[in-house]
C-alpha atoms as a printed R data frame, in Angstrom:
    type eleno elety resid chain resno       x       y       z
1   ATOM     1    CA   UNK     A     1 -13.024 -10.871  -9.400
2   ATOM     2    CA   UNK     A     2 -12.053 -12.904  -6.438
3   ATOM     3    CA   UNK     A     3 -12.584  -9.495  -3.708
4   ATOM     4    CA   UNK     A     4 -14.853  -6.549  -3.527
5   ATOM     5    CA   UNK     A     5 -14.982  -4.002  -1.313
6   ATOM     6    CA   UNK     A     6 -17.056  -0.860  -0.311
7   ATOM     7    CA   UNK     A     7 -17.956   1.500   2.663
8   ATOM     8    CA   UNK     A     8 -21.345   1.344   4.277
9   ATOM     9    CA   UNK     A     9 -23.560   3.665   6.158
10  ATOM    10    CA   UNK     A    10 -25.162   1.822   9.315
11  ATOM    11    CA   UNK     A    11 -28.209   1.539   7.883
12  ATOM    12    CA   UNK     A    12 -27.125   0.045   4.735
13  ATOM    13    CA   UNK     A    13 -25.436  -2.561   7.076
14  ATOM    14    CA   UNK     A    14 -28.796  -3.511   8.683
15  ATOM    15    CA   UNK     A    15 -30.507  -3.815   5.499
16  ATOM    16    CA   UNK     A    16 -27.294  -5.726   4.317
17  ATOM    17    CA   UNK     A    17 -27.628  -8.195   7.433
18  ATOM    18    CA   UNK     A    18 -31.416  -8.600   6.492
19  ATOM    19    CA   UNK     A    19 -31.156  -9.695   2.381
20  ATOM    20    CA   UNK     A    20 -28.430 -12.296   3.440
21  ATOM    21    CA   UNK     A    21 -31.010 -13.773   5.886
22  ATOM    22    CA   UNK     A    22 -33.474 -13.796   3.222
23  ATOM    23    CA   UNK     A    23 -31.000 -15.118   0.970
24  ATOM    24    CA   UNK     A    24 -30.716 -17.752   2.969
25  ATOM    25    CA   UNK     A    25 -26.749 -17.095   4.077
26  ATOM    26    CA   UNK     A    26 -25.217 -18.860   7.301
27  ATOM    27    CA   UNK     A    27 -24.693 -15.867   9.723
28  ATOM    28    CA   UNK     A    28 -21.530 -16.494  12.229
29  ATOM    29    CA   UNK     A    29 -19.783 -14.121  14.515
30  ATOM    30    CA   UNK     A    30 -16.255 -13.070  12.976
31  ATOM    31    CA   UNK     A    31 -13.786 -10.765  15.311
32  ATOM    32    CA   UNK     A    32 -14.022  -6.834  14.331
33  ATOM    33    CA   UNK     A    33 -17.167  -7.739  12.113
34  ATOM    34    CA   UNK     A    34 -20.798  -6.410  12.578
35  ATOM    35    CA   UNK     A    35 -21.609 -10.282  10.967
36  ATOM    36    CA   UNK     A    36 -20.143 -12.379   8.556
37  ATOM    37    CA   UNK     A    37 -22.228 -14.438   6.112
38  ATOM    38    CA   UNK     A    38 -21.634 -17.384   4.010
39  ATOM    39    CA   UNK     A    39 -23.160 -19.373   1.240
40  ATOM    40    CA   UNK     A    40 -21.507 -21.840  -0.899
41  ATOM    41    CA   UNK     A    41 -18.684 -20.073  -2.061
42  ATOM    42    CA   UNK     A    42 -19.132 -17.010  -1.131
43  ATOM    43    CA   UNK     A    43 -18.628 -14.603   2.062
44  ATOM    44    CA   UNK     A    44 -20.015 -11.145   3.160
45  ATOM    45    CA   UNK     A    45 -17.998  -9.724   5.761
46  ATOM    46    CA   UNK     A    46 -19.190  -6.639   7.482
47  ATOM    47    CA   UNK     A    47 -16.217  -5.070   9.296
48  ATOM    48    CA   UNK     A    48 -17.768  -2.777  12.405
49  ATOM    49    CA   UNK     A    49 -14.681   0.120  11.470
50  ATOM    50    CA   UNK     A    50 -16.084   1.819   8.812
51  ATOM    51    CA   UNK     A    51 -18.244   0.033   8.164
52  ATOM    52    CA   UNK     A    52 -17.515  -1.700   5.373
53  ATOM    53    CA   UNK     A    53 -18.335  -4.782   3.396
54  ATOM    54    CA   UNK     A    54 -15.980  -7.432   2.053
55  ATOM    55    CA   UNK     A    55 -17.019  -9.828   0.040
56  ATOM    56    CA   UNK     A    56 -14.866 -12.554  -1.243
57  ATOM    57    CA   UNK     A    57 -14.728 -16.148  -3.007
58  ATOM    58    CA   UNK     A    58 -17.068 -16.867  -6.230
59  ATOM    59    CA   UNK     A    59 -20.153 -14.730  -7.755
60  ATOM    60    CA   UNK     A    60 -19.110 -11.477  -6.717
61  ATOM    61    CA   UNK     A    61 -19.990 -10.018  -9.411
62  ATOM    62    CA   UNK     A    62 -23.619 -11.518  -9.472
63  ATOM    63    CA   UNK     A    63 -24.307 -10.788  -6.069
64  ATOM    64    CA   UNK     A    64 -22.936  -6.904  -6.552
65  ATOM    65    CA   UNK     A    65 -24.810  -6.577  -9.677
66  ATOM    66    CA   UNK     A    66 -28.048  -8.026  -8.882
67  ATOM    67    CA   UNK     A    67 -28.105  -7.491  -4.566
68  ATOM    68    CA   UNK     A    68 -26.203  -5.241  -3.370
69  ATOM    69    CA   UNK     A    69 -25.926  -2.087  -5.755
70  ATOM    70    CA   UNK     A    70 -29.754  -2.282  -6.594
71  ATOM    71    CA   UNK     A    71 -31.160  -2.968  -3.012
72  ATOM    72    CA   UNK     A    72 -28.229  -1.599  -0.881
73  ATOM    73    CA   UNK     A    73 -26.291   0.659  -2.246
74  ATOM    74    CA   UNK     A    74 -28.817   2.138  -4.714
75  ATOM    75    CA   UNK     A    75 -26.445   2.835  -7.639
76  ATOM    76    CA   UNK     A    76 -24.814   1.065 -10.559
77  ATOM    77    CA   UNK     A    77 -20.845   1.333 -10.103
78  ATOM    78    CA   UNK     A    78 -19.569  -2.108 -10.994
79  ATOM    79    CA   UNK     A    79 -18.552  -2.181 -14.256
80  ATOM    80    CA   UNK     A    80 -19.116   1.762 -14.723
81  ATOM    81    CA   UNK     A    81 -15.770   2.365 -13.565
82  ATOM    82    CA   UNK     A    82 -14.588   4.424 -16.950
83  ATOM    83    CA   UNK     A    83 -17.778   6.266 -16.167
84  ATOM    84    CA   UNK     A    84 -17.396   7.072 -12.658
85  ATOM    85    CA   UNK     A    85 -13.754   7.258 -12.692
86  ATOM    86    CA   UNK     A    86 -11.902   8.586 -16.148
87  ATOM    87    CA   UNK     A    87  -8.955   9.391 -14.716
88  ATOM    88    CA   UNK     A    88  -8.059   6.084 -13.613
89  ATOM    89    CA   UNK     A    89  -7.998   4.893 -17.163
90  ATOM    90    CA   UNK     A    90  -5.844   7.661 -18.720
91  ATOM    91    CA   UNK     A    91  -2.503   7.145 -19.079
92  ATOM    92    CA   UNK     A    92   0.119   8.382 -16.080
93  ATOM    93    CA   UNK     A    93   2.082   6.714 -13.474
94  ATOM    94    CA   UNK     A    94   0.856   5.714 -10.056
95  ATOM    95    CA   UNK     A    95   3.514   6.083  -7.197
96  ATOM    96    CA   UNK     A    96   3.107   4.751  -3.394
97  ATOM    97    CA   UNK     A    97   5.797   2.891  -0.948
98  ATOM    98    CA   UNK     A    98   6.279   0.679   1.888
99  ATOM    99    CA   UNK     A    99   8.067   0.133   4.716
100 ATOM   100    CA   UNK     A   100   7.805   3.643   6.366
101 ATOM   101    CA   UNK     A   101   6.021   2.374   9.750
102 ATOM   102    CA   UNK     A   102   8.427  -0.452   9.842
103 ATOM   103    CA   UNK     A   103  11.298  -0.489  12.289
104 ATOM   104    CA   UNK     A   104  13.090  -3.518  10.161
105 ATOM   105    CA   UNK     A   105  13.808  -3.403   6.751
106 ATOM   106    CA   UNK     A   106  14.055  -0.860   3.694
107 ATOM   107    CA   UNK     A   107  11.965   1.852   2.748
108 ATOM   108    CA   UNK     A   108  10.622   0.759  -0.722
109 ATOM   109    CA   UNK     A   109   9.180   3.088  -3.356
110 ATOM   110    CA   UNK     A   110   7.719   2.441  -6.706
111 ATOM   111    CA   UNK     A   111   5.673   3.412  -9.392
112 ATOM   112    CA   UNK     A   112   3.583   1.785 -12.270
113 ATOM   113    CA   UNK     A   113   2.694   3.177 -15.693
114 ATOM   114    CA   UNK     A   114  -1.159   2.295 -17.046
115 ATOM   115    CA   UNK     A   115  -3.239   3.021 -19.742
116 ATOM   116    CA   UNK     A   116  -6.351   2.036 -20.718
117 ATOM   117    CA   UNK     A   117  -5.976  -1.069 -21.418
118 ATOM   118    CA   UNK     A   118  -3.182  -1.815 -18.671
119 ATOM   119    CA   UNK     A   119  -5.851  -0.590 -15.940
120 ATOM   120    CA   UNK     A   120  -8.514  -2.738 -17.120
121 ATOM   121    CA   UNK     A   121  -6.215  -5.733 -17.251
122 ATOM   122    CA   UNK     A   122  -5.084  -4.644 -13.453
123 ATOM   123    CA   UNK     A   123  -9.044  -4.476 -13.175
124 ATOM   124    CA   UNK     A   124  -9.852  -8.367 -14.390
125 ATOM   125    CA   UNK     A   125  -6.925  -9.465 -12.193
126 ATOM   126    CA   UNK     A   126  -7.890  -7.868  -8.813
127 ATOM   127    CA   UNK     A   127  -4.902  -5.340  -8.670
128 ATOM   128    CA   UNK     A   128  -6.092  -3.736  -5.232
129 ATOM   129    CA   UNK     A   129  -3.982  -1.396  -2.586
130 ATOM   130    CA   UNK     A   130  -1.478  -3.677  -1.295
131 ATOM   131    CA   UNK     A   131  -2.425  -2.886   2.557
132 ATOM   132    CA   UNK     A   132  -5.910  -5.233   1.693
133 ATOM   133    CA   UNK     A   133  -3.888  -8.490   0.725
134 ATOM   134    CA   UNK     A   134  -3.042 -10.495   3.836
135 ATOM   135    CA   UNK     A   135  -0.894 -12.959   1.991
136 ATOM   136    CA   UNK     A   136   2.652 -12.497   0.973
137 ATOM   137    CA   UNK     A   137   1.897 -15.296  -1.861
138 ATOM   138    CA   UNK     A   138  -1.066 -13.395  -3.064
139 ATOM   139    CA   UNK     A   139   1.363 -10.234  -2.866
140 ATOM   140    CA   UNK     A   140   4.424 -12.213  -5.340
141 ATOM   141    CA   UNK     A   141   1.359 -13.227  -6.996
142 ATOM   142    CA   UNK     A   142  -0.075 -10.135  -8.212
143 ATOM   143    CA   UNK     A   143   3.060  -8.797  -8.415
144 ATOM   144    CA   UNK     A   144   4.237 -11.316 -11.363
145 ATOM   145    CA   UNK     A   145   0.713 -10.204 -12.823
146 ATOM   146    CA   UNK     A   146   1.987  -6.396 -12.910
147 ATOM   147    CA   UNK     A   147   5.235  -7.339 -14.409
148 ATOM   148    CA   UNK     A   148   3.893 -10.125 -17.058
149 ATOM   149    CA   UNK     A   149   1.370  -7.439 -18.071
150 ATOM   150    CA   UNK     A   150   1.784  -6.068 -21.606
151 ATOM   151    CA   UNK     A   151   2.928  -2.346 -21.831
152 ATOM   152    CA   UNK     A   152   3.043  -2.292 -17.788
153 ATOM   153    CA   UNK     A   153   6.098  -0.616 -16.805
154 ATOM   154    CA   UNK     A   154   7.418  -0.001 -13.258
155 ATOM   155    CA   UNK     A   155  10.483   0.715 -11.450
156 ATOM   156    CA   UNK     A   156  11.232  -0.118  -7.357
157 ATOM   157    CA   UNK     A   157  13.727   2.034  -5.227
158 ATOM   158    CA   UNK     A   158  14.833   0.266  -2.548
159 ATOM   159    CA   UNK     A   159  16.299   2.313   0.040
160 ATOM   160    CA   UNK     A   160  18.056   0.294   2.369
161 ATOM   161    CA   UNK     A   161  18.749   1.022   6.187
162 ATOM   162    CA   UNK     A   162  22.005   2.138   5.413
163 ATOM   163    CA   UNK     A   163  21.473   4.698   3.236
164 ATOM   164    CA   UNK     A   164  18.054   5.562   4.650
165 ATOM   165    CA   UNK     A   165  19.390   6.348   7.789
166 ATOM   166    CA   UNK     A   166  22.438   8.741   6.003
167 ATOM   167    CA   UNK     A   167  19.354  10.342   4.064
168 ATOM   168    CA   UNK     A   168  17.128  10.555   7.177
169 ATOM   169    CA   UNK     A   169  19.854  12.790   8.810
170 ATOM   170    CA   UNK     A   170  20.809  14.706   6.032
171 ATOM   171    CA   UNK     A   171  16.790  15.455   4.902
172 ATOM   172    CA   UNK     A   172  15.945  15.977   9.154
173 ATOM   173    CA   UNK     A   173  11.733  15.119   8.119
174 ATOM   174    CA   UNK     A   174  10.787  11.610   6.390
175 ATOM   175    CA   UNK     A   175   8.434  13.889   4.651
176 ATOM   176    CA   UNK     A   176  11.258  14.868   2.253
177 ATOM   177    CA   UNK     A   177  13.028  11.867   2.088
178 ATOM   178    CA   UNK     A   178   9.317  10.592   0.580
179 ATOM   179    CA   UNK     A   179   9.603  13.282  -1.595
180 ATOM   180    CA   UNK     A   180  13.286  12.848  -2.788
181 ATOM   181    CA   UNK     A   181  12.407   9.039  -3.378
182 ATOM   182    CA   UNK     A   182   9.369   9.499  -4.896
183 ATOM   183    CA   UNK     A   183  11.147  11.673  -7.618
184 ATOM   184    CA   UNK     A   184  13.696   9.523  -8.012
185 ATOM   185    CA   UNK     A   185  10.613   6.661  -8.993
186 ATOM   186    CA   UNK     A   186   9.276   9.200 -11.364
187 ATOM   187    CA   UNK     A   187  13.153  10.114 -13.342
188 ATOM   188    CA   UNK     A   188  13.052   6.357 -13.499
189 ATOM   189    CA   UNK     A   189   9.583   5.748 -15.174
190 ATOM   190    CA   UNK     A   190  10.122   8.612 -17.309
191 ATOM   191    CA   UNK     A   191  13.345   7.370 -18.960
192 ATOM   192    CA   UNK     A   192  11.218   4.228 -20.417
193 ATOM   193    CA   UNK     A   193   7.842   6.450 -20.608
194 ATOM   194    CA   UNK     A   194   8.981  10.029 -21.563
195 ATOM   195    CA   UNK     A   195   5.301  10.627 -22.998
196 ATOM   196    CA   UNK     A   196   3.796   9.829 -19.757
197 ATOM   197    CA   UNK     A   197   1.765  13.141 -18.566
198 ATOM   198    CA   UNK     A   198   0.918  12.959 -14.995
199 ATOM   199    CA   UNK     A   199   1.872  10.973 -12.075
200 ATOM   200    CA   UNK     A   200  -0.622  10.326  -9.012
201 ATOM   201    CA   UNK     A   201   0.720   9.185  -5.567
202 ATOM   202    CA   UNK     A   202  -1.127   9.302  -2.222
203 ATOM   203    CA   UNK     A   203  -1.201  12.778  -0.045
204 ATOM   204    CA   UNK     A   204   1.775  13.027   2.535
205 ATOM   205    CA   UNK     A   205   2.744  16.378   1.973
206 ATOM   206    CA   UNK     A   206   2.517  19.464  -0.740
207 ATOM   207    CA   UNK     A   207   3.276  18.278  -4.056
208 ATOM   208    CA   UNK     A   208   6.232  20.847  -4.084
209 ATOM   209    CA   UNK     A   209   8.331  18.183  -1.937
210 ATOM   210    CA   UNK     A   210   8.546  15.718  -5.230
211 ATOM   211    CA   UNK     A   211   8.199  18.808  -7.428
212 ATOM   212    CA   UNK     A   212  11.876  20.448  -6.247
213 ATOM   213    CA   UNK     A   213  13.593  16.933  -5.908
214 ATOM   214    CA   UNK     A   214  12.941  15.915 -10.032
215 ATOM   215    CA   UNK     A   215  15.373  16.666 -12.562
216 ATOM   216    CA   UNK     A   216  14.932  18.039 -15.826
217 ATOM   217    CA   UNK     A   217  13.213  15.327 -17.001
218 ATOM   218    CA   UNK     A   218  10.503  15.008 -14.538
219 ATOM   219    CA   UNK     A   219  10.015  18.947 -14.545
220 ATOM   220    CA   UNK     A   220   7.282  18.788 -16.884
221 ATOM   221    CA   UNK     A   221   5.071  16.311 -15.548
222 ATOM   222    CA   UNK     A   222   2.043  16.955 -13.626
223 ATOM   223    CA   UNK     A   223   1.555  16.071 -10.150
224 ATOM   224    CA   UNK     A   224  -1.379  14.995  -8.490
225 ATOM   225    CA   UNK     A   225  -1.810  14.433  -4.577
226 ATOM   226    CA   UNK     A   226  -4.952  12.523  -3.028
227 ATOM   227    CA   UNK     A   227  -6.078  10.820   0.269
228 ATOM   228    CA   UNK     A   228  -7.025   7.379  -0.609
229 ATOM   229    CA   UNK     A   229  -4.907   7.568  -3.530
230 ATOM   230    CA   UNK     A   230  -4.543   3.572  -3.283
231 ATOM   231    CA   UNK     A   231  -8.264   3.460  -4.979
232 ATOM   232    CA   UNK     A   232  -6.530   4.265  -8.246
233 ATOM   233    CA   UNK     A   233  -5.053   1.082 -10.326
234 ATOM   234    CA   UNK     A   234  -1.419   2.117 -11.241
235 ATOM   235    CA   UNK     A   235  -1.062   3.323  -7.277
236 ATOM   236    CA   UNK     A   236  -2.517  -0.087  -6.159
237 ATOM   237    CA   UNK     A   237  -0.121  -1.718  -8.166
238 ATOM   238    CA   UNK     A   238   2.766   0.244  -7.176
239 ATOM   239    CA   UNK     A   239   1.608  -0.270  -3.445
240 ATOM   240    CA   UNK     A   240   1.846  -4.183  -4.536
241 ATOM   241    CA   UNK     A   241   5.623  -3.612  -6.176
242 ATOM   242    CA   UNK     A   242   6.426  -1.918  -3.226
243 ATOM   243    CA   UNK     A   243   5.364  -4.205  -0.774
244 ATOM   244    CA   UNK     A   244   6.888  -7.312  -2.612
245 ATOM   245    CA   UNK     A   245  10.484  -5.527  -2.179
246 ATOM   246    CA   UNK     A   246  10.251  -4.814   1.138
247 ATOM   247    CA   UNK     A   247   8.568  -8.501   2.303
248 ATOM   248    CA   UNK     A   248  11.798  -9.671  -0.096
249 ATOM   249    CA   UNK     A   249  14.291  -7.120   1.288
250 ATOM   250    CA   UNK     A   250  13.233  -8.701   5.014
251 ATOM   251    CA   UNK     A   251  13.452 -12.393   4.327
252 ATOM   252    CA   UNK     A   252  16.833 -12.351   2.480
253 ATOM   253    CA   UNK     A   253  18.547 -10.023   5.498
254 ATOM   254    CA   UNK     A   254  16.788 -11.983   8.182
255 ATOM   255    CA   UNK     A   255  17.984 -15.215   6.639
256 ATOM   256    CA   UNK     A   256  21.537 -13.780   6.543
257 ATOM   257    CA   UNK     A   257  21.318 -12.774  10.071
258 ATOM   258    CA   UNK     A   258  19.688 -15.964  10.972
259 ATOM   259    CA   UNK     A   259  17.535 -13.542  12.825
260 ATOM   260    CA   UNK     A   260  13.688 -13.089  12.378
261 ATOM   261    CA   UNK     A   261  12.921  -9.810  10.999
262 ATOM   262    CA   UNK     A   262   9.514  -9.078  11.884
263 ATOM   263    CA   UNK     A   263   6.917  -6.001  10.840
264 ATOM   264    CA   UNK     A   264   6.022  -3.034  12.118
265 ATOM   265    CA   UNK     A   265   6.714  -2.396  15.924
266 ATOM   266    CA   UNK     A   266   5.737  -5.160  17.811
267 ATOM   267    CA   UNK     A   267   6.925  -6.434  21.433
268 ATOM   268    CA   UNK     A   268   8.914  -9.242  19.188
269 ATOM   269    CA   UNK     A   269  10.222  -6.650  16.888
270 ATOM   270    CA   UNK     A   270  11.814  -5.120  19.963
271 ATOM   271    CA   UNK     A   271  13.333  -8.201  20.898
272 ATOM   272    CA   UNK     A   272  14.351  -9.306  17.991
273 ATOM   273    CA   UNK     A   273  16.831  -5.829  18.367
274 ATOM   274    CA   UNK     A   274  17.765  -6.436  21.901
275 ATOM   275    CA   UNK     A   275  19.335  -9.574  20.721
276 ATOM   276    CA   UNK     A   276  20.857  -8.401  17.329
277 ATOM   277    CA   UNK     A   277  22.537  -5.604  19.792
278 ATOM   278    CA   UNK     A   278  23.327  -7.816  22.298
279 ATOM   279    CA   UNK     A   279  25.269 -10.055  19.799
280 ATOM   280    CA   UNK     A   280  26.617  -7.429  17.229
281 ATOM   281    CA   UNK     A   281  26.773  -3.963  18.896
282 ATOM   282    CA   UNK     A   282  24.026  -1.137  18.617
283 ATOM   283    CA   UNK     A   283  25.705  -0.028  15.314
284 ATOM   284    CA   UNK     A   284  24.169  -3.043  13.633
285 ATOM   285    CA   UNK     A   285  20.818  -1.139  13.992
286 ATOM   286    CA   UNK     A   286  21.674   1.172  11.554
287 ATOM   287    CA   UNK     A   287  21.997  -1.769   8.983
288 ATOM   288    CA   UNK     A   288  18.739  -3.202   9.872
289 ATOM   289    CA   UNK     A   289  16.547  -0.485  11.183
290 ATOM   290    CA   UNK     A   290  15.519   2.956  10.630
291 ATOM   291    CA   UNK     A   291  16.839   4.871  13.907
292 ATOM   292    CA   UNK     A   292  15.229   7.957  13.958
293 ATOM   293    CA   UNK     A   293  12.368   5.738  15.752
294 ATOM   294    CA   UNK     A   294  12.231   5.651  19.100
295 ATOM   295    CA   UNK     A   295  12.108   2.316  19.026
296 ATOM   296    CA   UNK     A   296  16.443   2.808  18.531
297 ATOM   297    CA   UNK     A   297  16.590   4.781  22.060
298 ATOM   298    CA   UNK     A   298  14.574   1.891  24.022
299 ATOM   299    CA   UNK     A   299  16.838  -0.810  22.872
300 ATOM   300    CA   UNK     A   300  20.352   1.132  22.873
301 ATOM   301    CA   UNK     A   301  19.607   4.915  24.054
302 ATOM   302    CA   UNK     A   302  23.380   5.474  24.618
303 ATOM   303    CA   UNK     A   303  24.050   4.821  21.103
304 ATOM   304    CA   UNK     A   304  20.590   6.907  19.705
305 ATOM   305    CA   UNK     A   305  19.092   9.980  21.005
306 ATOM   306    CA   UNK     A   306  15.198  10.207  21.692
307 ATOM   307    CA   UNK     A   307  13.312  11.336  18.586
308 ATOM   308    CA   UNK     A   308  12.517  15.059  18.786
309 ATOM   309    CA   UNK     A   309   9.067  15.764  19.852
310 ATOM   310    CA   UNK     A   310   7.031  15.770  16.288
311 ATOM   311    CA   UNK     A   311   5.627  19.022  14.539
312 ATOM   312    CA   UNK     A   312   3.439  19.714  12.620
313 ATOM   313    CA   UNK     A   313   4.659  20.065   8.575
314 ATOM   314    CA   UNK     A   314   4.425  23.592   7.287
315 ATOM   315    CA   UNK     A   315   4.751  24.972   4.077
C-alpha cells in the first residue's frame, strides 16, 4: 500500500495532530492542509476540506493498524474490507468516465469486471478513484496493472468531439448521453462476461437512463447507482481506464495540432481556443471541444449560441 485515505471529524484531527507530536513526526505547514507530518518515509497529510487524512510513502499499514484505527479512529477497517464491504468483492462490473468537465478532448467511458480475487489484487496494487492520482505516469501505471491482471476485463468508449457534439444535440441533456454511453460500456463487457450479474457506476441520474439505452443483452442485468461510487474497486479502476484514454486522446490531438490541449476550463484553455479559431475557423471547435459549454460562445459566439439556462433533471 503506497496511499491511504480516510475522512476525519475535527476532533479526530486534533488528536491526530497530537500522536504525531508524540511520535516524534516533523510538523510543516502544507497549502489546504490543517498540518502535514513527516517521519522517515512516511507523511500524514491533513487536508482542512473534509477533513481528511492522507497518508502516503512506507508503513502505512503499520501506522493504520497500530495508530490510527485504535487511537483515532476507534475501529478496525484495514484489512476487514470483505467484512465491512461484501459487495465490493462479488463479482459485477464497475462503470465511471472522464472527460465530462473538460472543454478539450473526448468524453471517455469504461467499465471493469472483478471478482474476488480481481478486487483483492486491485486491493494489493492501490487501484484507487482515478480523481486521487496526480500523476499521469502513476495513471498508465495502474492502468497496465488493470489490464495485466488475470481475469480483469474492461472495455473504453471513447467518444470523440465529433461525435459527442452530434450526440449532445441529438440527446439535448449530457445526462442521457451518460446514460447511452454507459450502456454501450455495459453491451460491451457483457459480450466477454455474459454471467456477470450487476453493474455499479456512480449516481448522475435514475438508473432508468442506462436501463432504456441497453439492448437485449444488457436487459437482464442489475443496476446499481451510488454517490461516492469511486470507493468501490472495479469503479476505481474504470475511473483509471477512463482517465488514461482521455489524458491519451489529448496528447495525440494536441501533438497533431501542434497545439497544447489543456484540462478543464482554465484561462489557458480559453486561449488555447482563441488561437485554434483564429488559425482554423470556429468549426474546428467542434473537433476539439464539446460546444454545448459556454466556454464555445466566449471564444466564437457567432458560430455557438449561449448554453440554455440549466434545469433541474426530472423524472
Amino acid at each position: 500500500m503506497n496511499s491511504y485515505t480516510h475522512p476525519l471529524t475535527t476532533e479526530q484531527a486534533t488528536k491526530l495532530r497530537a500522536l504525531v507530536d508524540r511520535l516524534g513526526f516533523t510538523v510543516a505547514p502544507r497549502p489546504y492542509t490543517i498540518f502535514f507530518a513527516q517521519k522517515e518515509k512516511l507523511s500524514i497529510a491533513v487536508y482542512e476540506k473534509g477533513p481528511k487524512v492522507l497518508l502516503q510513502g512506507k508503513g502505512i499499514e503499520e501506522f493504520v493498524q497500530f495508530h490510527l484505527e485504535p487511537e483515532i479512529l476507534e475501529e478496525a477497517k484495514l484489512g476487514y474490507e470483505e467484512v465491512h464491504s461484501p459487495e465490493m468483492f462479488e463479482p459485477h462490473f464497475g462503470v465511471d468516465e472522464s472527460g465530462k468537465g473538460d472543454f478539450f478532448g473526448p468524453l471517455v467511458i469504461a467499465g471493469v469486471y472483478v471478482d474476488r480475487g480481481i478486487a483483492r489484487k486491485f486491493m494489493e496494487a492501490g487501484i484507487q478513484d482515478s480523481k486521487r492520482i496526480g500523476s499521469d505516469a502513476r495513471i498508465h501505471a495502474l492502468a497496465d496493472t488493470i489490464r495485466k491482471t488475470q481475469g480483469a476485463v474492461f472495455d473504453t468508449v471513447v467518444i470523440g468531439p465529433d461525435r459527442y457534439n452530434d450526440l449532445y444535440e441529438k440527446f439535448g441533456n449530457l445526462n442521457s448521453l451518460l446514460g447511452w454511453g454507459h450502456a454501450r460500456v455495459i453491451e460491451n463487457l457483457l459480450a466477454k462476461r455474459p454471467d456477470c450479474p450487476r453493474a455499479l457506476s456512480d449516481k448522475f441520474a435514475d438508473a432508468r437512463v442506462i436501463q432504456k439505452s441497453l439492448l437485449q443483452r444488457g436487459r437482464g442485468i442489475q443496476l446499481d447507482q451510488r454517490t461516492k461510487a469511486e470507493s468501490d474497486f472495479a469503479v476505481a479502476a474504470a475511473s483509471i481506464m477512463a482517465r488514461e484514454g482521455f489524458i491519451d486522446w489529448l496528447d495525440r490531438r494536441g501533438k497533431a495540432m501542434g497545439v497544447k490541449l489543456g484540462r478543464g476550463v482554465s484561462a489557458a484553455v480559453k486561449q488555447a481556443a482563441r488561437d485554434l479559431v483564429a488559425k482554423n475557423g470556429p468549426d474546428v471547435l467542434r473537433q476539439v471541444a464539446k460546444v454545448h459549454f459556454r466556454t464555445a460562445h466566449e471564444i466564437a459566439p457567432e458560430s455557438f449560441a449561449a448554453p440554455a439556462p440549466r434545469s433541474e433533471w426530472r423524472r
